[in-house]
Every structure is written in structure tokens, then in C-alpha cells.
N, C-alpha and C positions, 0 to 999 in steps of 0.2 A: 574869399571863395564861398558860394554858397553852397550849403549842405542841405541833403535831402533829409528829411524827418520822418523816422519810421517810429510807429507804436506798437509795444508790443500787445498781443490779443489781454492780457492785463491789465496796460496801464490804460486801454482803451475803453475795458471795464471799469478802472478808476476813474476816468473820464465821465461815462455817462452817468457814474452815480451821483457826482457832483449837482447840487443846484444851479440853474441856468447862469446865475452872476459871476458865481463862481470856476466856470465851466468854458464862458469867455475870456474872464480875467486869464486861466491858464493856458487857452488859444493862444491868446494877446502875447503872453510870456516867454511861449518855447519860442514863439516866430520871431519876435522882439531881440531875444538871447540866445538861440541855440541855432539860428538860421548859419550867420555869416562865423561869429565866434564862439564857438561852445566850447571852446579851449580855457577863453581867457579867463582866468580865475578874479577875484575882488575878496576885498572884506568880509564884504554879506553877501552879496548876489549868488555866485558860481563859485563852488569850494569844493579840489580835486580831494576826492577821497583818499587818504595813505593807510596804503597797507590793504587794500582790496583791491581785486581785479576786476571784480562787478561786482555793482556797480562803481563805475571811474569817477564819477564825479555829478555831483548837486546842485540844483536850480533852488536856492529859497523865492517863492510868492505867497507871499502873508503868513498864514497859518498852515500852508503846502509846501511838503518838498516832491520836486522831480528830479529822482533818480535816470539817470543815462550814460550811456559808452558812445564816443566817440571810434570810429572802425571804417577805415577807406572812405570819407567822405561822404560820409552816412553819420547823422545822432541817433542813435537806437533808444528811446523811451524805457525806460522798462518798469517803473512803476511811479503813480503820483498818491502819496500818503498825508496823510496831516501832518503836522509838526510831532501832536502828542504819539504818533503809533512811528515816526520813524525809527527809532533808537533799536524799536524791538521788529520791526520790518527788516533793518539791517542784519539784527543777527540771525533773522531766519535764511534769509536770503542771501545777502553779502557771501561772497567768497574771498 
């Protein structure tokens, strides 16, 4: 089933802060991963958060994570962080 991809007004700012290669590479990723399956978890790739309710669950790409909720056929974006500031982005923000 394919899913609509919404960004939130944040991760939209994380977006354009990003350098151009980088900025693709994370196009590439959500469309690639969160289009059709943004459920299916893996190893590394996509890892359902437990024990929060936002955000549900993780897109690793490289040195980025993309944080998102899946909700009525929508993936809701809601923030894309680096590896090093995810830990402490979660507990600002995770509920």
C-alpha cells in the first residue's frame, strides 16, 4: 500500500540544513523505506521504538536517523537528527 509522506515544519528544517549530498541521499531513503513499508522493521534499517509513542519508530541512513509515526496511511516525519545528537533528541522530545 503506498503511503503518503508528510514532514513535519522541523524535520523540514532538518532537511534544508543538511548539505546537498546529504539532503538527496535522505530523499532517496524515506521514498526508498517509508513509501510502501514503513512498518517493516530489520536489523539495522527501520527499528520500532519500545516504550514511546512518539516517535514509533527509526529510519537509520548513515550517520542520520529519521524519526516517524506511522497514522491512517500517512508516515509523519518528525525529525531527522544525526546519529551523535539522537540519544539526547529522544529525550527531549520522545514521549
Amino acid at each position: 500500500m503506498r503511503r503518503e509522506i508528510v514532514l513535519a515544519p522541523e524535520a523540514l528544517q532538518d532537511l534544508r540544513q543538511l548539505p546537498a549530498h546529504l539532503r538527496a541521499e535522505v530523499k532517496e531513503g524515506i521514498e526508498k523505506h517509508l513509501r510502501y513499508k514503513p512498518t517493516t522493521t530489520s536489523r539495522s534499517r527501520i527499528k520500532r521504538l519500545r516504550g514511546l509513542s512518539v516517535p514509533q519508530y527509526r529510519l537509520r541512513l548513515g550517520d542520520l536517523r529519521v524519526f516517524y509515526d506511522v497514522v491512517e496511511g500517512q508516515v509523519q516525519v518528525i525529525a531527522i537528527v544525526s546519529k551523535a545528537g539522537a540519544a539526547d533528541w529522544l529525550e527531549r522530545v520522545g514521549r
